[in-house]
N, C-alpha and C positions, 0 to 999 in steps of 0.2 A: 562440818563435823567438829568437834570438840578438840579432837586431837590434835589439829594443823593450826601452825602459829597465828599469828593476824598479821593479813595482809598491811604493809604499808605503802599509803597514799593517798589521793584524795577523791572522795565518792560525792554523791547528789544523789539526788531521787528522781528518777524519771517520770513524771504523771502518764505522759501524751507522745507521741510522734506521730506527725501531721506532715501531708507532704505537700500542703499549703501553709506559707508562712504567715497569711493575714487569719486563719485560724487558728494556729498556732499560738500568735499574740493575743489575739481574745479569750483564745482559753489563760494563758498568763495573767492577762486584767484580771479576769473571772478570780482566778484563784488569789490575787493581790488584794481585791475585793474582801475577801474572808479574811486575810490577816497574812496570808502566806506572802514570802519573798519568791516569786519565781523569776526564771527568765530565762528565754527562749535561746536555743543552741542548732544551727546547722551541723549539719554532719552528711557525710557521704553513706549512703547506703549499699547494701553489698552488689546491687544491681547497676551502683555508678547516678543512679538520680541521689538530690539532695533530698533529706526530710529535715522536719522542724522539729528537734524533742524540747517540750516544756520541764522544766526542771525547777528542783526545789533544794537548797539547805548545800551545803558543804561541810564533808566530815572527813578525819583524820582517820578513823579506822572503821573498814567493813562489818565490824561490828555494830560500831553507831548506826552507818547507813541503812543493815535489815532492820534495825528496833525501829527505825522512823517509819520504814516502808511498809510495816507491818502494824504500825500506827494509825498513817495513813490510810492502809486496803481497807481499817475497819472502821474509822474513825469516817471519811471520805466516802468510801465506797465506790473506791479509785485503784488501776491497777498498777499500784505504786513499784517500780522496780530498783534496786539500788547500781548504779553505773559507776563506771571508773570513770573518772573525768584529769585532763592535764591541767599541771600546774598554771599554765595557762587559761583553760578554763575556770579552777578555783579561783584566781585571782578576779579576773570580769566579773564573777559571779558577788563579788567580796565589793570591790567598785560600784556594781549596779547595786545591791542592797543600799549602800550607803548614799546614792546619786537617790534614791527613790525615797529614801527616810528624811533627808532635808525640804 
């Protein structure tokens, strides 16, 4: 809603969660293929198994991350969702881009 501040932190776009990890990554290529930076993140799901979300982009405010997401649903025709992601996360995310552009 309009009224409430902007969250600060760091967001991604989630495309995919996959609870095979060699799917996981082929959707990743796939999508590196078109031009996208993704890359693949484990996480524990609320049931205790891991899944694999394929992810996209790193942003500094919640705001950036719905305009892409909603970029992507139409652009893609993907169910692009915006995640909080740890500093941790952004960072790998920020490394792998740069490991993948050389």
């Amino acid at each position: 809603t309009g009224s409430q501040p902007p969250r600060i932190g760091y967001y991604a776009i989630q495309l995919y969660s996959m609870s095979v990890q060699s799917n996981a990554e082929n959707a990743a290529a796939a999508w590196n293929r078109k031009g996208y930076k993704t890359y693949v993140h484990p996480e524990l799901a609320t049931d205790g198994t891991v899944v694999f979300a394929v992810r996209t982009g790193v942003y500094t405010s919640i705001r950036q991350a719905v305009a892409k997401a909603a970029v992507l649903r139409k652009r893609e025709r993907v169910d692009a969702i915006p995640v909080s992601i740890s500093l941790e996360e952004a960072g790998q995310s920020v490394t792998l881009k740069s490991a993948s552009a050389s």
